[in-house]
C-alpha positions in Angstrom: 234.9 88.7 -76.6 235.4 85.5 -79.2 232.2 84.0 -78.1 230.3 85.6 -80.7 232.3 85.7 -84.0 232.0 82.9 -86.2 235.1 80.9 -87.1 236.1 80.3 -90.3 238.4 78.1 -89.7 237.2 74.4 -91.0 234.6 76.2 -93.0 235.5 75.2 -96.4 236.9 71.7 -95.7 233.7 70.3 -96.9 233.9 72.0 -100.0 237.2 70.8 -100.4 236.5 67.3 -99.3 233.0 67.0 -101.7 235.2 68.2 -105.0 237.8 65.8 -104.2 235.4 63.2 -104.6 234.0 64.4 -107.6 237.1 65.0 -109.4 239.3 62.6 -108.1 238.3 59.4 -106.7 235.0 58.8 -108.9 237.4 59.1 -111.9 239.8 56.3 -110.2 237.1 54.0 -109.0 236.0 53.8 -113.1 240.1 53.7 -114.0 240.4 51.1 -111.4 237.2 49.1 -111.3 236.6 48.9 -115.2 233.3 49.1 -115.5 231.2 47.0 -117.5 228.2 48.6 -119.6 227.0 51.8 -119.1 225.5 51.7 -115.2 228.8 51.9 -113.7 229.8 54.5 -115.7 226.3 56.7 -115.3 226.5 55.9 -111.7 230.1 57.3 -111.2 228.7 60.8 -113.6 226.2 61.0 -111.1 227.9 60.7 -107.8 230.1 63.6 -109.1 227.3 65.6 -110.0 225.7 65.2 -107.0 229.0 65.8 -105.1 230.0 69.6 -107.2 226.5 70.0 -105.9 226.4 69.6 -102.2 229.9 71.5 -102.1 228.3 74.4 -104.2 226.3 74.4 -102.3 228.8 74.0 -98.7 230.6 77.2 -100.3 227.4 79.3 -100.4 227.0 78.6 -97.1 230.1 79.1 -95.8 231.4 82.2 -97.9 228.7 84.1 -96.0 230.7 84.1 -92.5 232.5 86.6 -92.5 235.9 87.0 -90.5 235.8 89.9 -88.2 238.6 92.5 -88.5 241.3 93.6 -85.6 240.1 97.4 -86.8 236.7 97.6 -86.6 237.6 95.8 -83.4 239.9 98.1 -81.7 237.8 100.9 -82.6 235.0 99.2 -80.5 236.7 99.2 -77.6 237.9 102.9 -78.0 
């Protein structure tokens, strides 16, 4: 009976994970690590770019499960 929904459980933990990076710990590493020139800097706007990417992309993906409901299900069965 569950063996053929999909779960949506963990779905958007990627998402989550990937923004985290961009927004919070690419900031701190440059707050932390005081970069020196312009390469640090442009690396660390990258990585976040590249990171709102991928879970823009993560969130695409998983918004198109969809979670089954109890009353479509119960009508099956009837």
């Amino acid at each position: 009976m569950f063996a053929s929904q999909k779960s949506t459980g963990t779905g958007y933990t990627t998402t989550v994970a990937l923004l985290t990076v961009a927004f919070i710990f690419s900031p701190a590493a440059l707050v932390v690590l005081r970069p020196v020139g312009y390469v640090s800097v442009s690396l660390a706007i990258a990585c976040s770019a590249l990171c709102v990417t991928l879970a823009w992309v993560n969130w695409r993906r998983s918004s198109q499960l969809t979670i089954p409901s109890i009353a479509i299900q119960g009508a099956k069965q009837k």
